[in-house]
Every structure is written in C-alpha cells, then in structure tokens.
N, C-alpha and C positions, 0 to 999 in steps of 0.2 A: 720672501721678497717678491715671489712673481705676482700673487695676489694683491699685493700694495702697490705696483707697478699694474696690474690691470685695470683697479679700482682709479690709478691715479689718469688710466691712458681712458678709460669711459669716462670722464667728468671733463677731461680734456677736448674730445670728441665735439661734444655741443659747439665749443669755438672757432673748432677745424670746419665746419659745418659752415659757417655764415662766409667761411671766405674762400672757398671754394669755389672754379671755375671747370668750364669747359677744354680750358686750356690743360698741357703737362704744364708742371714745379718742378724747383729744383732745390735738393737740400745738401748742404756739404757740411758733414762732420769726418773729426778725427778722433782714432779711438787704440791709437798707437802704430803700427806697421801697416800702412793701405794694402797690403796685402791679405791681409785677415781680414781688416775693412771690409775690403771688394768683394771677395768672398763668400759675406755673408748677407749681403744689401743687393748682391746682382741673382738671386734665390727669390727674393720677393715676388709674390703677385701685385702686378700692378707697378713695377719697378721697370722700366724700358730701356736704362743705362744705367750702365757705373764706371766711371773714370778715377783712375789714381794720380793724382798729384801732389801740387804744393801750395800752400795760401799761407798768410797770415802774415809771411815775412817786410825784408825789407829791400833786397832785389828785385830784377826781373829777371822771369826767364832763369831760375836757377836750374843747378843742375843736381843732379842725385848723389855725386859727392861734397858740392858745397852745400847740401841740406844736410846732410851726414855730419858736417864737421860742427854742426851746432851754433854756428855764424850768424848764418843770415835771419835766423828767426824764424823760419816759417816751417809749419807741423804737416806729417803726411799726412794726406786728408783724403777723400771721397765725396765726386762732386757727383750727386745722385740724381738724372731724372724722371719724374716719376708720375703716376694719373692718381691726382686726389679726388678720382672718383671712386677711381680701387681700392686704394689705400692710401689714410689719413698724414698729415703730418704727425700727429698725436700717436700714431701705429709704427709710422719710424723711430718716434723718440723710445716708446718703450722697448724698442729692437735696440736701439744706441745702447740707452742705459743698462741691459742685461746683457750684453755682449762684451762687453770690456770692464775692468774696475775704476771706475771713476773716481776714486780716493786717492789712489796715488798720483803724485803730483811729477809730471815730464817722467812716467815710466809705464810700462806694461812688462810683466813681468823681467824678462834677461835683457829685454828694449828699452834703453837709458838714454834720457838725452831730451831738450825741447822738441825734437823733431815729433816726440812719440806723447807729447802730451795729450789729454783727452780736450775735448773743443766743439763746440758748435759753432758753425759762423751763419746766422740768419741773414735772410733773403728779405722781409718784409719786416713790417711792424709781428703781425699774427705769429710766426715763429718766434722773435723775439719775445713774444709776451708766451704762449705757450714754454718755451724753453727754460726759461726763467721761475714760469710758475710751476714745473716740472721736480723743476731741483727743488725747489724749495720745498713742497712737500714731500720729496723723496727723502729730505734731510731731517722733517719734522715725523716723518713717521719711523722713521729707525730704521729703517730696510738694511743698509750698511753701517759698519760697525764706527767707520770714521767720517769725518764729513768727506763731502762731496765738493771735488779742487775743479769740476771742467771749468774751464774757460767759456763764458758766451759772447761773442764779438758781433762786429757786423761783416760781413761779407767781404772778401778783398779778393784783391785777383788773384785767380785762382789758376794755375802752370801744372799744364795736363806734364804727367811724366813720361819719360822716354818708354819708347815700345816694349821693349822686355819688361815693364814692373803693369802692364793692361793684359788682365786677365790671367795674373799670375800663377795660382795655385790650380786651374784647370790646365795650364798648359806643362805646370813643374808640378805634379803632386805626390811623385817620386821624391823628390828632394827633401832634404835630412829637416827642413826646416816647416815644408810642410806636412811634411809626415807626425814631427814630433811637437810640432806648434799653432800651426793652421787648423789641421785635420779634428782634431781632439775639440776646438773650439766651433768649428762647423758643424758637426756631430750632437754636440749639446743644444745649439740652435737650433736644429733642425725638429729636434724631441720637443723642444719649450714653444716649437712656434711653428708644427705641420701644418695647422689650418693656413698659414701665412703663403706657403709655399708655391710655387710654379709647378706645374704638373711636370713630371720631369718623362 
C-alpha cells in the first residue's frame, strides 16, 4: 500500500505545485478521535499548527459531550496550518490516508459513532480536486481491501475544542488510552514517514 500511495502523492504533486503561495494553508481532516489526529500532523515538517475540534455539524459552538452524543453531526477533526512550501497538500493526503483506515464507515477501531468518521473538508477548488482524485485512484488501485467511505465536503465552521483535548497525547501520554491507542499508531508513522519529520 505505501508504494501505491507514493506513486499516487508524486503524480499528485505537479497540481499542488501550480497553486502554491508564499502564503501558510490550511487543511482540516478527520480521521476518527482528534487525538491521534493531532498527534501525528503536529510531527510534520513544514506543519506550524494543529488544532482539535468540530466541523461538519449542525450547531454552533458545540460542546465535547454534545458531539459525543452523535446529535449534532459534526466529526472530530484537525484544523492544520501549514507552509506549502515545506510540504505539499498532496504530502498531507498521503499522511491522511496511511494513518487511519478509511474503509470503515463512522468508526476507527473501538471509536464508534459519526463523530469518528473519516472526512476531508477542502478549503479551495485544488484540494477538492486533489482529494477527490486521491480516492479514486487509491480505490482503482486495490491498496485496500474494501472501498474507501471518507467523506469529501467543503469546509464548514470549524469549533476549536476545549483546552484539555489541544495537544492531548503529549501532555497525557501516560494515560490507558494513549498508551494503548495513540502510541502504537504514532510509532508506525514515524517508521513510514522519518523523512517527513520535525527534528526533534
């Protein structure tokens, strides 16, 4: 899979290329618990923030248990921003799509529920067409065994979370959850994508 996904993010590149500024971007996916999200997107070279929230839903201003309850519609997400001159959007997606399993549909592993569904919400045309043309080669080429459910929407307001869920797993990385669910998945990132890395 990683070779189909590199092939896919090099072919990708030439179109990240033309729309490129001197300016930072911003990209917001979800990829089930913004915890694991942030984790592994605030690691990146070229990555200046990462914020955990809420988008997608039908509130404002929700809160961490009325997104919990499945209600309001809107998925944890990560609003990333970042210098596309460091790193591509086409460099994030293939980070997105090797980080989480995007087959399953509102779940990541024992994280059940819309909140945790997989999602892109693009910011311009360029992601929307990158994103789009992403999946669909990632589907035509077998990489996974089942298709591919993410979501690609457009952008909606995006509800930074309350203070204890920003920068979770470096300030709790004791805890049962990211010891036994975080850690394992940052881990394997870190092997699949050193060149990517922050100097630490």
């Amino acid at each position: 899979m990683k070779y189909t996904l590199l092939l896919i993010a090099f072919t990708l590149t030439t179109i990240t290329l033309n729309a490129q500024n001197t300016s930072m971007e911003i990209a917001t996916f979800g990829t089930g618990c913004f915890w694991c999200t942030e984790a592994i997107f605030e690691q990146l070279k070229g990555v200046n923030k990462v914020e955990s929230g809420y988008s997608g839903g039908k509130i404002s201003n929700p809160t961490y248990k009325e997104v919990c309850s499945g209600l309001t519609g809107h998925a944890e997400c990560v609003k990333i921003t970042y210098d596309p001159k460091v790193i591509t959007y086409a460099e994030l997606l293939e980070v997105f799509w090797q980080t989480h399993d995007p087959t399953t549909l509102n779940r990541q592993g024992n994280d059940v529920g819309t909140q945790y569904r997989s999602v892109i919400f693009y910011h311009n045309d360029n992601q929307k067409l990158l994103a789009e043309k992403y999946k669909k080669e990632l589907n035509a080429s077998g990489a996974f065994d089942n298709p591919i459910v993410t979501e690609i929407s457009p952008a909606a307001p995006f509800y930074v979370a309350e203070n204890y869920h920003q920068n979770y797993f470096s300030l709790n990385g004791n805890q049962p959850y990211c010891t036994f669910v975080i850690k394992p998945k940052v881990d394997k990132f870190k092997k699949v994508f050193a060149d990517k890395l922050k100097a630490e």
